[in-house]
C-alpha positions as CSV (number, residue, x, y, z in Angstrom):
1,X,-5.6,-26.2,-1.7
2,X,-8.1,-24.9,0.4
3,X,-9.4,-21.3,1.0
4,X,-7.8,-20.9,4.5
5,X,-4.4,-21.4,2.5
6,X,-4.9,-19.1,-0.1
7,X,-5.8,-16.4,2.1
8,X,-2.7,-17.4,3.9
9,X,-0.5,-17.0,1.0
10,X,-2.0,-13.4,-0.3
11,X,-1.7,-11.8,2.9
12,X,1.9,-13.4,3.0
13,X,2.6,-12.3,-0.4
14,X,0.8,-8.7,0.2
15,X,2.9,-8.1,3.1
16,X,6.1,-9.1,1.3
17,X,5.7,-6.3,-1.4
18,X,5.1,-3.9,1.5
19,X,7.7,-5.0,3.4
20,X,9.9,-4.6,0.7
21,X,8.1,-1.6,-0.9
22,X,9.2,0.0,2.7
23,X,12.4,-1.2,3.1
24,X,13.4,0.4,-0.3
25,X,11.9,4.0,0.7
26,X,14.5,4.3,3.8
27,X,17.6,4.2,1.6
28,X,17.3,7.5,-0.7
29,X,16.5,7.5,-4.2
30,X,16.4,3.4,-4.8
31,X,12.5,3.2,-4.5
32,X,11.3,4.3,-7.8
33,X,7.7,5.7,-6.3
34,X,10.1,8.4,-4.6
35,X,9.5,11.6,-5.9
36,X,5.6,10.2,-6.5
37,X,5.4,9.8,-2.8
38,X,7.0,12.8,-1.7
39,X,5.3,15.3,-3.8
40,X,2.2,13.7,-3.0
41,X,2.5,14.0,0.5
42,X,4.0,17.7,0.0
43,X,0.3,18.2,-1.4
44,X,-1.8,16.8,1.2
45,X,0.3,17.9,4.1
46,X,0.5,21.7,2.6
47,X,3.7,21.3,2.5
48,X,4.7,20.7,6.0
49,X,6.3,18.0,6.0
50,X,10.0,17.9,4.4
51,X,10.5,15.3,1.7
52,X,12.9,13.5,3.2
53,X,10.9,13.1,6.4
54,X,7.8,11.8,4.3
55,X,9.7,9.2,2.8
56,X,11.2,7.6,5.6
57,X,7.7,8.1,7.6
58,X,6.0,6.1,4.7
59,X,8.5,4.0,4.4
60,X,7.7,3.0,8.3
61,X,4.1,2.8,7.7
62,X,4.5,0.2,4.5
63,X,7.4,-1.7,6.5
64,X,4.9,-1.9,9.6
65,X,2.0,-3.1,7.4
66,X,4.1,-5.5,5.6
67,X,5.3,-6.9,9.1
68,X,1.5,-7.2,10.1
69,X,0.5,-9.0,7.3
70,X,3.4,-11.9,7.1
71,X,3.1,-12.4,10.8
72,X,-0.6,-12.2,10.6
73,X,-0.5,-10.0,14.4
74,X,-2.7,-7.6,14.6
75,X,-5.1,-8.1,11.8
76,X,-7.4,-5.3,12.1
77,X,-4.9,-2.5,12.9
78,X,-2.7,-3.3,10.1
79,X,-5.8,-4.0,7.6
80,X,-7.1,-0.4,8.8
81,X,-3.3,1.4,8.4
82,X,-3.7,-0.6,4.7
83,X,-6.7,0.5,3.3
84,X,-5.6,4.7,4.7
85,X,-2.8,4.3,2.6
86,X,-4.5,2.8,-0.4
87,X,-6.6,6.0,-0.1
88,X,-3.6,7.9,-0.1
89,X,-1.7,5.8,-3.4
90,X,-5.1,6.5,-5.5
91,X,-4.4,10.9,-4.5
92,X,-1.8,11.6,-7.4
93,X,-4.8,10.5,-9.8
94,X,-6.4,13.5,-8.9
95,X,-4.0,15.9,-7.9
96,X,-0.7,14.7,-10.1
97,X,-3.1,14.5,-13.4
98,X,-0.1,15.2,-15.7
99,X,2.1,12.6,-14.1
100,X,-0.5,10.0,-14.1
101,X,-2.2,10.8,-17.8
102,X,-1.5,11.1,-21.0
103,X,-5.1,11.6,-21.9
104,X,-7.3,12.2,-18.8
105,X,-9.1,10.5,-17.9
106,X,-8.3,6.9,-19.8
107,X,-4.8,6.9,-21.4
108,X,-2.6,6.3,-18.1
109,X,0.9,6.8,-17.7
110,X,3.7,4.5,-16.7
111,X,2.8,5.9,-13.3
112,X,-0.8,6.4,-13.6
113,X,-0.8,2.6,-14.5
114,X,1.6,1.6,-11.3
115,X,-0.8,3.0,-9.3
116,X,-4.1,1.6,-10.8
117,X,-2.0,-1.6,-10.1
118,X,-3.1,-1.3,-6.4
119,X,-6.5,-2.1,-7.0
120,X,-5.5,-5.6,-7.0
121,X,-4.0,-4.8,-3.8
122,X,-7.3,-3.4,-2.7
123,X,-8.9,-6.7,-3.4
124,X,-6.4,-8.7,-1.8
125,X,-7.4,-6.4,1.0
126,X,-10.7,-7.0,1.1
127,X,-10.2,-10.8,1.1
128,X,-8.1,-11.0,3.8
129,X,-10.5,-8.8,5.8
130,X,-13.9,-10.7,4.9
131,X,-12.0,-14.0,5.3
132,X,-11.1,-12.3,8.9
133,X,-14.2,-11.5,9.8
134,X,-16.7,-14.7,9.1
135,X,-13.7,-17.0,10.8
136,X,-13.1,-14.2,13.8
137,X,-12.8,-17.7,16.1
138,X,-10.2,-19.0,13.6
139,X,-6.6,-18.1,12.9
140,X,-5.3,-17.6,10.0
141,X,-2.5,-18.9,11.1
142,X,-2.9,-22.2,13.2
C-alpha cells in the first residue's frame, strides 16, 4: 500500500469520526461530549452564547470538517477549521481540571483521557497537511 493511500484512508477515516461526531451533537443529549462542550464554550465565550446554540454551532463546524476531509475539497480551509478546534478540545484541561483529573496533572479522568485521545487526531492532522503540502501539484484524490 503506498503512502498516497494511507493518507487517503486517514483523512477518510478522520473525517468520518467528525462527521459523525457532528451529526450526534444536533440531536440533544445523544453525543456524550455534550455538557463537556457546552460548558466549555460557556467559559471561553463568557457566557454568551446559550448552550443549546453552542452545540448545534459545534456540531456544524465538526459536520463541515468531516465533509472536507472525506471529499478531500478544500484542504487547507478544513485543515485550518481542524486544528482551531483541536485548540479548543485540549481547553477543559485547563479550565475543567476537576472534570479532566483525578490527580492533576497525570491521573486523567474518563474525560480527561477522551480528550488526550485527540492527539492522535492532531497527528493525523499533521499528516494529511505535510502530505498536502510537498504533493501541492497532486491530488489526493486522483
Amino acid at each position: 500500500m503506498s503512502l498516497k493511500t494511507v493518507i487517503k484512508l486517514m483523512q477518510i477515516s478522520l473525517g468520518l469520526i467528525f462527521f459523525w461526531y457532528g451529526i450526534l451533537k444536533l440531536f440533544d443529549g445523544v453525543s456524550p461530549a455534550q455538557e463537556l462542550a457546552t460548558t466549555t464554550i460557556s467559559i471561553l465565550s463568557l457566557h454568551m452564547i446559550s448552550a443549546e446554540l453552542s452545540i448545534k454551532l459545534l456540531g456544524i463546524f465538526e459536520i463541515l470538517i468531516g465533509l472536507g476531509f472525506i471529499f478531500g475539497i478544500y484542504i487547507r480551509v478544513t485543515l485550518l477549521l481542524f486544528f482551531v478546534h483541536m485548540i479548543g478540545t485540549f481547553t477543559p484541561l485547563f479550565i475543567l481540571t476537576d472534570v479532566s483529573f483525578t490527580q492533576a496533572p497525570y491521573a486523567f479522568t474518563l474525560v480527561g483521557q477522551y480528550i488526550m485521545k485527540n492527539i492522535v487526531f492532531v497527528l493525523a492532522g499533521m499528516c494529511i497537511y505535510y502530505f498536502n503540502k510537498e504533493n501541492k501539484n497532486e491530488k489526493i484524490y486522483s
